[in-house]
C-alpha positions in Angstrom: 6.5 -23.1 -27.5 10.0 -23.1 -26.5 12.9 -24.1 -28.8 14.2 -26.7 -25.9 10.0 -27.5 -26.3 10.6 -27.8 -30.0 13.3 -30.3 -30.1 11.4 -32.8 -27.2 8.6 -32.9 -29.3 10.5 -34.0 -32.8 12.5 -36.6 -30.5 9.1 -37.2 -28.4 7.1 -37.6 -32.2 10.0 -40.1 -33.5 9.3 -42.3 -30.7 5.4 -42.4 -31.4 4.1 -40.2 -28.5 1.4 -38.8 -27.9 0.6 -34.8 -29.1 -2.1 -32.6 -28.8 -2.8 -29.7 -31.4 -3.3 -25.7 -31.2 -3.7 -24.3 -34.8 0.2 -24.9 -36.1 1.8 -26.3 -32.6 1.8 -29.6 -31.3 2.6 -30.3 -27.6 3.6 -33.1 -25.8 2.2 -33.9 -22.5 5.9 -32.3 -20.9 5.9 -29.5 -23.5 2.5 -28.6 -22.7 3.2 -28.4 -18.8 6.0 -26.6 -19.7 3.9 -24.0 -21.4 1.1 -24.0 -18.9 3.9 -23.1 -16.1 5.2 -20.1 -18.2 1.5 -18.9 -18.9 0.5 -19.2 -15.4 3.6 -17.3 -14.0 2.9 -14.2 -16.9 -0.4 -14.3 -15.7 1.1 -14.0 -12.2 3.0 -11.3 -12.6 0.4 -9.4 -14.8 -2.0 -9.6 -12.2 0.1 -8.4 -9.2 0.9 -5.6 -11.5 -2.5 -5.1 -11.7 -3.6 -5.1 -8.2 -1.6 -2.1 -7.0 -4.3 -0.1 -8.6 -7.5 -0.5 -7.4 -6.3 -1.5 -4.1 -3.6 1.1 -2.9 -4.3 4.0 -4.7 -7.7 4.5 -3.1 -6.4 4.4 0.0 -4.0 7.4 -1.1 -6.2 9.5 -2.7 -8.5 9.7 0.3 -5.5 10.5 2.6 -5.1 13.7 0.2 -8.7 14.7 0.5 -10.0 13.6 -2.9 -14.0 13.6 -2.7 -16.0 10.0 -3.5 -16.8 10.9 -7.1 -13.1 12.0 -8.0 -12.3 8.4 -6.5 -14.7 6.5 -9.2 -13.5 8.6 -11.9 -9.9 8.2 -11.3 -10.3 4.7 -10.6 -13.4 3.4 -12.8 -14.7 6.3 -15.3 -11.0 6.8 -16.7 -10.2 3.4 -17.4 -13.7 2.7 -18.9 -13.3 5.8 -21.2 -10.0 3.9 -22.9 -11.3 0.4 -22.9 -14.6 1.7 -24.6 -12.2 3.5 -27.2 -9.4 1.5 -27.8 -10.1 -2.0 -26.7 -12.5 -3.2 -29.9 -9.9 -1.3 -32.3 -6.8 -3.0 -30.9 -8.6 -6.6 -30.8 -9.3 -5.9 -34.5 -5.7 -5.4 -35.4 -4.5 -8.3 -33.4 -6.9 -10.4 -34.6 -5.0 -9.4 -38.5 -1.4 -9.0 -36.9 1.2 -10.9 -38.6 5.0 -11.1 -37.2 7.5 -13.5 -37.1 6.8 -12.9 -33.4 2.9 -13.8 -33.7 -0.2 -11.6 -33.3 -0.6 -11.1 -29.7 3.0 -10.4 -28.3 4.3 -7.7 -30.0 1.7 -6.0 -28.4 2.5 -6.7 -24.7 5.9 -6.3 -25.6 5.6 -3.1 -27.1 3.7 -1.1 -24.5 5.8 -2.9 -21.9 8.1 -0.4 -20.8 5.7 2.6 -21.2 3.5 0.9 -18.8 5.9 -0.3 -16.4 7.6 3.7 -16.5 3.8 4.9 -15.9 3.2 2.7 -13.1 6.5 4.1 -11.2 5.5 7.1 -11.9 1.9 7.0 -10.3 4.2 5.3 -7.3 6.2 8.3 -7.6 3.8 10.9 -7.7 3.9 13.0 -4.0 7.7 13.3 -4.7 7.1 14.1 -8.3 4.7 17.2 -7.2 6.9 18.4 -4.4 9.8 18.4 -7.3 7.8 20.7 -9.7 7.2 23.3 -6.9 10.5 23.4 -5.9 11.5 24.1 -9.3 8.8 26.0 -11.3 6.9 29.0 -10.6 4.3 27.8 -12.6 3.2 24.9 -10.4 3.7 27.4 -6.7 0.6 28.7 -7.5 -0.8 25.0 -6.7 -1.7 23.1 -3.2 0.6 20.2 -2.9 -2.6 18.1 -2.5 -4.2 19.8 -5.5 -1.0 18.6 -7.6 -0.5 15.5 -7.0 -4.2 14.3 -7.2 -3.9 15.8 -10.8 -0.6 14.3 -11.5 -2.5 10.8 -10.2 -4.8 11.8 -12.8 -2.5 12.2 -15.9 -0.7 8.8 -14.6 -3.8 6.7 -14.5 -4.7 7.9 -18.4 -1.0 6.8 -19.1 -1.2 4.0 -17.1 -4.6 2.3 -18.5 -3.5 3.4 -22.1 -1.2 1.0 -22.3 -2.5 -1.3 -20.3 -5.3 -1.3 -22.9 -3.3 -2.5 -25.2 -2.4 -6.0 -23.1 -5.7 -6.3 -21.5 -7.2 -6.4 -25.0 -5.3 -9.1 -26.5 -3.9 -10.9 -23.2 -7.4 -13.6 -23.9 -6.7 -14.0 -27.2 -2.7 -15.0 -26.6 -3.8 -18.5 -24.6 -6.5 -19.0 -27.4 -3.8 -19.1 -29.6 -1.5 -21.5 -28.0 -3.4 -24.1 -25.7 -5.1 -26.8 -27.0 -9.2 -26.1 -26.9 -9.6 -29.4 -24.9 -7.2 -28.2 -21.9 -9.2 -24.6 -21.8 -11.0 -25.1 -18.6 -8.5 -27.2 -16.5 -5.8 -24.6 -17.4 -8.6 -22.0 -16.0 -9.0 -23.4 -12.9 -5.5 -23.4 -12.8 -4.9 -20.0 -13.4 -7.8 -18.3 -10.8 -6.3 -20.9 -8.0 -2.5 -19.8 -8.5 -4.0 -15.9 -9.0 -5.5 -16.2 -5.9 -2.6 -17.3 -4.0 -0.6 -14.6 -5.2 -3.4 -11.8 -4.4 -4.2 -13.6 -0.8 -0.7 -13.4 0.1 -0.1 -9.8 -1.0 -3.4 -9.0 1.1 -1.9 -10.9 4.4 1.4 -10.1 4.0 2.0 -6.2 2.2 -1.3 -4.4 2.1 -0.9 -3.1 5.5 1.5 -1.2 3.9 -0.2 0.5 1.8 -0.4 4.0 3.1 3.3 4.1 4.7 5.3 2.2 1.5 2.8 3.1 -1.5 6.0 4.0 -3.4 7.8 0.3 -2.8 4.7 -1.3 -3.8 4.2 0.5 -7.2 7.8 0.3 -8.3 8.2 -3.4 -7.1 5.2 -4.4 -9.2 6.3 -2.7 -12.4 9.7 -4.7 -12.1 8.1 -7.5 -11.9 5.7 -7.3 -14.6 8.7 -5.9 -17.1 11.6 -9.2 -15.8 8.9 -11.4 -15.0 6.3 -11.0 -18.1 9.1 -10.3 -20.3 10.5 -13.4 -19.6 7.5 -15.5 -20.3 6.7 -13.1 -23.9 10.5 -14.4 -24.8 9.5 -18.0 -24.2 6.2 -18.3 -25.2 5.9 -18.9 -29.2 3.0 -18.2 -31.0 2.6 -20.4 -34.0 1.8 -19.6 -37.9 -1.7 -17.7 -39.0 -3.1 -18.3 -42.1 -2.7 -14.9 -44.2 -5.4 -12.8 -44.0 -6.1 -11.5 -48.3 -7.3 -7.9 -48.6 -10.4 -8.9 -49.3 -11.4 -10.8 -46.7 -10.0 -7.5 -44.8 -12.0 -4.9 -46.7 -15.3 -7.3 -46.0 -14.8 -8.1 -42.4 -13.8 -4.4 -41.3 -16.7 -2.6 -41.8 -18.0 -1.2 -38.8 -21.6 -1.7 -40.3 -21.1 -5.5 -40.6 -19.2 -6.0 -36.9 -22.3 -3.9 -35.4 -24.5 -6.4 -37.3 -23.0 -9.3 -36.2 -22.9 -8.3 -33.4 -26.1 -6.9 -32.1 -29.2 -8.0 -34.0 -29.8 -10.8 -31.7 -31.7 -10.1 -28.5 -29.5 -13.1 -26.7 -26.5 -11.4 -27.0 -27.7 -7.9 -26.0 -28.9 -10.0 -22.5 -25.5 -11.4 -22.1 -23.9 -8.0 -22.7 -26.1 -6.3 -19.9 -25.5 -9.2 -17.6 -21.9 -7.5 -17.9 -23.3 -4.0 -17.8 -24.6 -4.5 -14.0 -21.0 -6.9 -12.9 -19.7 -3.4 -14.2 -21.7 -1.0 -11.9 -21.4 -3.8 -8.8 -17.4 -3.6 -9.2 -17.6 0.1 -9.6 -17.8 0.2 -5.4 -15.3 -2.9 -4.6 -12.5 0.7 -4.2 -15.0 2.1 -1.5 -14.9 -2.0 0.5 -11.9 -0.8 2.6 -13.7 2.5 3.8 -16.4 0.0 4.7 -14.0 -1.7 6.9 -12.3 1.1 8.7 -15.5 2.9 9.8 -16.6 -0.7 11.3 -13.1 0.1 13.0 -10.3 -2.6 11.5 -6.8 -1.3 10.5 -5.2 -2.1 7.5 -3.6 -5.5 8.9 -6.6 -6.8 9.7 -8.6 -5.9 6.3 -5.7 -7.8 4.5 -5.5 -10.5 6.7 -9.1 -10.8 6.2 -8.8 -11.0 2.2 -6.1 -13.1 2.5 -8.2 -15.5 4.5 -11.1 -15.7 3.2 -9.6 -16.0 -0.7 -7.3 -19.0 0.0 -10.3 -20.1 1.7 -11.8 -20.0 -1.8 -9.0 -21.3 -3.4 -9.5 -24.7 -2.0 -12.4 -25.2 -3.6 -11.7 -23.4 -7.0 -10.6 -26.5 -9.0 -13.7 -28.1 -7.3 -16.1 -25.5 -8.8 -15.0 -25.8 -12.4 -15.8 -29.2 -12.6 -19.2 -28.4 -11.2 -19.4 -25.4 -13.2 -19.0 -27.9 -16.5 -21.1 -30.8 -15.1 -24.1 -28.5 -14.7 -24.0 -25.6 -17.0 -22.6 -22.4 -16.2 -25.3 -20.5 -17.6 -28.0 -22.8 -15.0 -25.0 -22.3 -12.1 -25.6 -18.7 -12.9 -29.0 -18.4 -12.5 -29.1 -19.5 -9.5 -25.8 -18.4 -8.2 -26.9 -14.9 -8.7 -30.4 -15.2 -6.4 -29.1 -16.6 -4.1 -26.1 -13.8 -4.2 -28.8 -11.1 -3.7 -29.7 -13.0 0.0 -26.2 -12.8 1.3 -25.5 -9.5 0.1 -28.9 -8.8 1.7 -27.7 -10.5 4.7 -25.1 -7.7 5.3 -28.0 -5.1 5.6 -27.7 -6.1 9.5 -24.7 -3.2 10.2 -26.8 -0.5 9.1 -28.1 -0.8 12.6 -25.6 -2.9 14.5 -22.5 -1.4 15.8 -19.6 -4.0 17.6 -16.3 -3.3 19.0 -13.9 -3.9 16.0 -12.5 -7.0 17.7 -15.4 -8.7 17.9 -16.5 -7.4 13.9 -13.8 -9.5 12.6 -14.3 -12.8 14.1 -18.1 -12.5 13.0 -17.4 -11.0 9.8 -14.7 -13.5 8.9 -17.2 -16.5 9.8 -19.3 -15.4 7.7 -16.9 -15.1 4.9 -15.6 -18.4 5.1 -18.8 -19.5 5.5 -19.9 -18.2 2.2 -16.7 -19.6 0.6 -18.2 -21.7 -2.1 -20.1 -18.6 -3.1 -16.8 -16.7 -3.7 -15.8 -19.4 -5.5 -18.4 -19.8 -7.7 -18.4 -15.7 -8.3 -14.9 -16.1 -9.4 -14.8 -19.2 -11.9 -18.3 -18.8 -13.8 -17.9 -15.7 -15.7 -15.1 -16.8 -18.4 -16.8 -20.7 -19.2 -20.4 -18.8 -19.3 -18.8 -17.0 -22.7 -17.0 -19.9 -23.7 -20.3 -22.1 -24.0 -22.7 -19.3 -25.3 -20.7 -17.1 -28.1 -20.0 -18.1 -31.2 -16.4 -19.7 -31.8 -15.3 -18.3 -34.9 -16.8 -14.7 -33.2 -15.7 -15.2 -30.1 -12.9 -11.9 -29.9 -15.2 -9.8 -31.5 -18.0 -10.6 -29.3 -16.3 -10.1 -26.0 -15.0 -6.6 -27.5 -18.9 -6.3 -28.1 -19.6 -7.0 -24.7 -17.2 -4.6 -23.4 -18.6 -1.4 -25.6 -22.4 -2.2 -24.3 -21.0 -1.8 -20.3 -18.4 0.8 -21.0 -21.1 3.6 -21.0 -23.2 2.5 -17.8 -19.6 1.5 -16.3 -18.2 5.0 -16.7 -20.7 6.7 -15.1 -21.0 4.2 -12.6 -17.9 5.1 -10.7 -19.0 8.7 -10.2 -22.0 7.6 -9.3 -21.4 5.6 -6.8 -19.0 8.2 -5.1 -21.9 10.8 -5.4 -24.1 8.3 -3.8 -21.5 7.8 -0.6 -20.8 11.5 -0.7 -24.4 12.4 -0.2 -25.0 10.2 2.7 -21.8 11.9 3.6 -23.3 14.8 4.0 -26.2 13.8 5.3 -25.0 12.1 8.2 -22.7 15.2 8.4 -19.5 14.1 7.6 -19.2 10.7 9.0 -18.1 7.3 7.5 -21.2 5.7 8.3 -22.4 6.4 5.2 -20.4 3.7 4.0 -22.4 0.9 5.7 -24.8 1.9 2.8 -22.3 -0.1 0.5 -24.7 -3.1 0.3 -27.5 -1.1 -0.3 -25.9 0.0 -3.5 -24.6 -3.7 -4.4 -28.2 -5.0 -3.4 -30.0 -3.1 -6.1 -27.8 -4.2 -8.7 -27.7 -7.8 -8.0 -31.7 -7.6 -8.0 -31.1 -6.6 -11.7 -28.1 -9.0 -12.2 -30.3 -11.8 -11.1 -33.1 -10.7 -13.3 -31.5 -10.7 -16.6 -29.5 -13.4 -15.8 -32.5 -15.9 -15.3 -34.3 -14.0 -18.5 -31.3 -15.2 -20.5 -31.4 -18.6 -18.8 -35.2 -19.0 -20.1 -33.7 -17.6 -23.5 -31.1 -20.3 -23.4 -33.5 -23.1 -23.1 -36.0 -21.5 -25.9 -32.8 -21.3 -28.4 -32.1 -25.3 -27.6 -30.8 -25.7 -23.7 -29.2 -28.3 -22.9 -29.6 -30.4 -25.8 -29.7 -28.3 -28.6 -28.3 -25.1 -28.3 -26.0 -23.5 -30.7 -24.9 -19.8 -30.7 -27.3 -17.6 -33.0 -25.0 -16.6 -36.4 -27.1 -14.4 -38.9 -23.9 -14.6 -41.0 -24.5 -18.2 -41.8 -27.8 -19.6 -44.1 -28.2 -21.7 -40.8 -28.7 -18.7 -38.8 -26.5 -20.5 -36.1 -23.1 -21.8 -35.6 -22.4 -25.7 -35.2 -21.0 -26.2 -31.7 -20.1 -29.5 -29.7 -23.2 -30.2 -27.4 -21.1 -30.9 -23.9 -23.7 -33.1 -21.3 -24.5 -32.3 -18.7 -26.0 -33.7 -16.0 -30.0 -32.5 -14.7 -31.3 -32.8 -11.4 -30.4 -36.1 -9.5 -33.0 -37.8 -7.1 -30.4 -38.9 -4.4 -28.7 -35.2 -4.4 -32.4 -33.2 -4.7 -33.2 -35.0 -1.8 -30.6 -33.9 0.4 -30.6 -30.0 -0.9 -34.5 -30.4 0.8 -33.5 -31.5 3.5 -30.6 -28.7 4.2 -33.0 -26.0 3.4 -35.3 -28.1 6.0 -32.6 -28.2 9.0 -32.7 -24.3 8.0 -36.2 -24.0 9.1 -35.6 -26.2 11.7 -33.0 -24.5 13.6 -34.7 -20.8 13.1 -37.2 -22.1 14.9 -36.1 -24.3 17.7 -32.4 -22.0 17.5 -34.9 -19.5 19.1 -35.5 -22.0 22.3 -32.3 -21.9 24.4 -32.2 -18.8 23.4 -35.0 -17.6 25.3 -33.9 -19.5 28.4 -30.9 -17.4 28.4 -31.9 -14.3 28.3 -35.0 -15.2 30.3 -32.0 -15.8 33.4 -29.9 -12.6 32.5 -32.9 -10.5 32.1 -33.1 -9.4 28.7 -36.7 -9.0 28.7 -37.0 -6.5 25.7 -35.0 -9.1 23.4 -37.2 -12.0 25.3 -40.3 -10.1 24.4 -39.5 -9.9 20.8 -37.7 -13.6 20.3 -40.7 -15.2 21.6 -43.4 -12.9 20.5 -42.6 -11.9 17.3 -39.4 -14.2 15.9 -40.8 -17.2 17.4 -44.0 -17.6 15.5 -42.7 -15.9 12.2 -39.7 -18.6 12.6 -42.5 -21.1 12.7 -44.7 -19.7 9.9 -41.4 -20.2 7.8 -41.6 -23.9 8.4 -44.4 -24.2 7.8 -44.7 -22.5 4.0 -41.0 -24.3 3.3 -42.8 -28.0 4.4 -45.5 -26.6 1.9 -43.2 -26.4 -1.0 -41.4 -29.3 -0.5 -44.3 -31.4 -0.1 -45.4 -29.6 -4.0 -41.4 -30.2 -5.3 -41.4 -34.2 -4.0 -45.0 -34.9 -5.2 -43.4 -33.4 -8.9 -40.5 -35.5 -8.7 -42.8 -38.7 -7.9 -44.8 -37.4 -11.1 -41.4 -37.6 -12.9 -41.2 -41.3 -12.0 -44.3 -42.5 -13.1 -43.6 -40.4 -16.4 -46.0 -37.7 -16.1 -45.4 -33.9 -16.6 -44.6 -32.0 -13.2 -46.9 -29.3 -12.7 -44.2 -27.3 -11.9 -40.5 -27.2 -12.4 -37.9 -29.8 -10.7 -35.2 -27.8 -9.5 -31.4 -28.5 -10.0 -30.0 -30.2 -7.5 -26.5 -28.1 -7.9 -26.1 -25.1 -6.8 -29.2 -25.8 -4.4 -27.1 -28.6 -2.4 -24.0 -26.0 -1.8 -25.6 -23.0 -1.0 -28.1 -25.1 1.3 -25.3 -26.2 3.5 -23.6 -22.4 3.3 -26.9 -21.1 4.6 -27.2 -24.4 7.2 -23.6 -22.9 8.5 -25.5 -18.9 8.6 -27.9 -20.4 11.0 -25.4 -21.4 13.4 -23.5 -18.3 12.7 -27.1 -16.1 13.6 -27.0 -18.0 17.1 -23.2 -16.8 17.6 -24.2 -13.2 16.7 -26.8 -13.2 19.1 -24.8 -14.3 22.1 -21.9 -11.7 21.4 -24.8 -9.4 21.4 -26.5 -10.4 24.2 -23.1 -10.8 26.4 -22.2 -7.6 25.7 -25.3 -5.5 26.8 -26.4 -5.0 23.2 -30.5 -6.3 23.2 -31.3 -4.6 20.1 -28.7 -5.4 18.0 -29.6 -9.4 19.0 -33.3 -8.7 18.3 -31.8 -7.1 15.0 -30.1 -10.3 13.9 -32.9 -12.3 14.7 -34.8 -10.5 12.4 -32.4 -10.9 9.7 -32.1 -14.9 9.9 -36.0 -14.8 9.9 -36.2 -12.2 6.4 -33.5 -14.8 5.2 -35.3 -17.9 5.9 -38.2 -16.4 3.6 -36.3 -15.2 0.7 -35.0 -18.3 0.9 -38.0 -20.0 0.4 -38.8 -17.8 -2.3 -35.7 -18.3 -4.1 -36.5 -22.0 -4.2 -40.0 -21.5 -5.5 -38.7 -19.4 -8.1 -36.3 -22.0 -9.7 -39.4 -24.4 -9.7 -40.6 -21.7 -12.0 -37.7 -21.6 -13.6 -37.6 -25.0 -14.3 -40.9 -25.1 -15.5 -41.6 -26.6 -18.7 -37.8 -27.8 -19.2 -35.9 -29.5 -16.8 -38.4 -32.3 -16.6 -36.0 -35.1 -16.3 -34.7 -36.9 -13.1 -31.6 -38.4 -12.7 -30.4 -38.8 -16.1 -27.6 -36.7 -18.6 -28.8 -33.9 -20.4 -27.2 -34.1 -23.9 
């Protein structure tokens, strides 16, 4: 809190107004938009400086020649190593740091110009290597290539040293100063504005990023060292209670944090839910390969961020509230099998090859059609940790979470580059093997999903809904008292129209198929004709058929729920069914426009190829359906009526 913050709250608590309380501070409603404007422009800055990373400097290590594997290690194994060693000991300390400055910002402020000097410095690093061989003997004996990869190298371990140090307490710093009741709206906040900042750098500077890498790296340290210094200066931390030594000597064993920390099964199944986000974000540096050997330049893979996330951004604040109304763990659940369909949906360009044009448009529909998705990806992962670990742990246990993933997550970027350069070499040399990207992300979603709906069923056996509080073998309880926040359970009026999305899904597979046939019936296309209404037709059908099936079995529950008896199987949630039932609604439509690009220009088999794929998708849909009745089973028993 600022002093001018300071002086409008005594004159603002002499004239009886309102204030809300953080530990020691006390905000008015003006102080506390104050403070959520300087937050949400550190957080700006700290995230631009950020980006530059992973998103320009793979682009420049492959114009030097550096194999797939060297790319994950630079870029994933490196970084993983330091946050593995130092992030748990330097959230410790903080955790015990007393200053007249507070606990968390000495700590940004300290490492601040060593990491704004390493960041130049990695933007600097071609002219850094051509300096040394000009000058010393010693470093002659190098390629220039050769050099500067290893002088990427040594910046990167500089670099993510000291960014270690922010990253580890940066959580803890707006713990400490906003009010506990303002948590989520200022979160929302915060990925909306983040998004605008990285959607404009996408559309406006990242086709840029192989001509001006130097501009960009050395613009985005300045701003992080005016910009966040700035908000550290403004920004007050208020007064901790002391921490005695004995307290100290009790609570810093390594024997008790590991006990704490890892003797309930729950916790290990949120850490690996973490372990596989890891090894899925190990391959986002490999996207933009993905999109050059489908033929885009760098314009149009920025414009096509930039899109598609402001796209998302509309809907952010949207999502939260969702994301609170129905659970983020439920949200989860089935956010993530559904997740595995689309990603499954991109299987379609192993086999399908368009002009680049013509890519775009298509691939860009589908993105903003699967823009709640996105949405829901990026808001659920913070509020899921806020409602399931302990308060009074809840540093300790994030640290937790980050040492079980670190391992799998540093090996996961060379994997993943071994994986791409052995279809390299198999497909002798070419890009292609980078259409193999959703295979990779496909098998770890499967696993995402699956220990994601094993924790959900853990969830509801610890309490659910009603009566869940985080497991505490520190306490004679064996749990930690928690705030139950209602929520509300499946809702007749909004069940009811999910069914019937997922129902105009099976719908227009089928009788989409129709016109279609017509068509190429008059333009000749008799090997696509053959296979639409000889193969796609009846499986199309067959599909409506065993999705009429289930719905029949999920309405005659619900009327069992009425007349107060048990369901035989689950009642699904109405939530996340009702969004991604109008996203897939929109994929149907998008199907019938992929098969007449296909089919105008010349291309039969790749039209017969996305027919196939809208059919496989109609069933896993179905399944996915099925399985939250499962889910469900036993628990969510209730219709239209708050869970609390």
């Amino acid at each position: 809190m600022t002093d001018t913050n300071t002086k409008q709250l005594a004159m603002s608590a002499t004239q009886g107004a309102k204030t809300y309380q953080c530990g020691s501070l006390a905000y008015t409603k003006g102080a506390l938009a104050i403070l959520f404007g300087w937050l949400i422009w550190g957080e700006l800055c700290f995230v631009l400086m950020e980006w530059v990373l992973p998103n320009i400097l793979p682009i420049n290590l492959k114009s030097l020649g550096c194999p797939n594997w060297m790319i994950g290690a630079i870029m994933t194994t490196i970084p993983g190593i330091l946050n593995l060693g130092m992030g748990p000991y330097i959230s410790f300390k903080s955790d015990r740091f007393r200053s007249r400055w507070g606990r968390r910002i000495p700590f940004i402020l300290g490492t601040m110009p060593f990491l704004c000097v390493s960041l130049i410095l990695l933007g600097c690093s071609k002219d850094i290597g051509g300096f040394l061989q000009r000058h010393s003997a010693f470093f002659q004996q190098f390629s220039p290539t050769s050099l500067t990869i290893a002088l990427i190298a040594v910046f990167v371990i500089l670099f993510q040293f000291f960014n270690s140090f922010v990253g580890s307490v940066f959580w803890g710093l707006y713990n400490d100063v906003i009010p506990s009741q303002f948590m989520s709206r200022f979160y929302g906040a915060l990925r909306v504005f983040n998004g605008i900042a990285a959607s404009g750098i996408s559309f406006f500077i990242f086709e840029y990023a192989e001509s001006h890498m130097r501009e960009i790296f050395i613009s985005a340290s300045m701003l992080y060292l005016v910009g966040f210094g700035i908000v550290c200066l403004r920004v007050k931390e208020g007064t901790y209670p002391p921490i005695s030594e004995q307290n100290v000597e009790k609570r810093s064993g390594i024997g008790v944090y590991f006990d704490e920390c890892f003797r309930q099964k729950f916790y290990w199944l949120i850490f690996l839910i973490n372990v596989w986000i890891s090894v899925i974000a190990a391959s986002l540096p490999f996207n933009v390969f993905f999109f050059r050997e489908m033929g885009l330049s760098l314009e149009d893979i920025g414009k096509y961020g930039a899109i598609t996330l402001i796209s998302a951004l509309a809907f952010m604040y949207l999502v939260m509230v969702f994301i609170d109304r129905w659970h983020p763990l439920r949200v989860s659940a089935y956010y993530t099998v559904f997740a595995v369909i689309s990603i499954f949906m991109h299987w379609v360009w192993l086999f399908v090859s368009l002009p680049a044009h013509l890519f775009f448009w298509l691939y860009l529909g589908y993105g903003l059609i699967t823009i709640l998705q996105i949405a829901l990806g990026a808001a659920i992962q913070m509020p899921i940790l806020i409602r399931l670990f302990p308060k009074s742990r809840f540093a300790q246990f994030c640290s937790a979470r980050g040492i079980v993933a670190a391992p799998l997550g540093l090996t996961a970027g060379i994997a993943v580059g071994i994986f791409f350069d052995f279809l390299k070499w198999h497909f002798g040399g070419s890009d292609f093997a980078y259409r193999f990207l959703f295979v990779w992300n496909t098998a770890f979603s499967i696993l995402l999903a699956t220990t994601v709906i094993w924790t959900y069923r853990y969830w509801y056996r610890l309490g659910g809904d009603r009566h869940y509080h985080p497991p505490a073998p520190w306490n004679d309880s064996k749990v930690e008292e928690m705030p139950i926040v209602p929520t509300v359970g499946p809702q007749s009026k909004w069940l009811n129209i999910s069914l019937v999305l997922f129902r105009l899904i099976m719908a227009a597979s089928s009788l989409g198929i129709l016109p279609l046939l017509w068509w190429m019936y008059s333009t000749h296309a008799t090997n696509a004709l053959f296979w639409y209404g000889a193969v796609l037709l009846p499986l199309a059908l067959i599909a409506w058929f065993c999705w009429a099936m289930l719905e029949a079995s999920i309405r005659r529950d619900m009327q069992r729920c009425r007349n107060n008896k048990t369901p035989r199987n689950g009642i699904p949630h109405h939530g996340v069914l009702i969004l991604m039932g109008a996203q897939f609604l929109l994929a149907t439509g998008l199907w019938g426009a992929q098969c007449i690009v296909s089919l105008t220009i010349g291309q039969q088999t790749s039209a017969i190829i996305f027919g196939v794929a809208n059919i496989v998708t109609c069933f896993l849909l179905i399944g996915a359906v099925w399985l939250f009745t499962r889910l469900e089973r036993g628990y969510l028993v209730t219709l239209d009526k708050s869970l609390a």
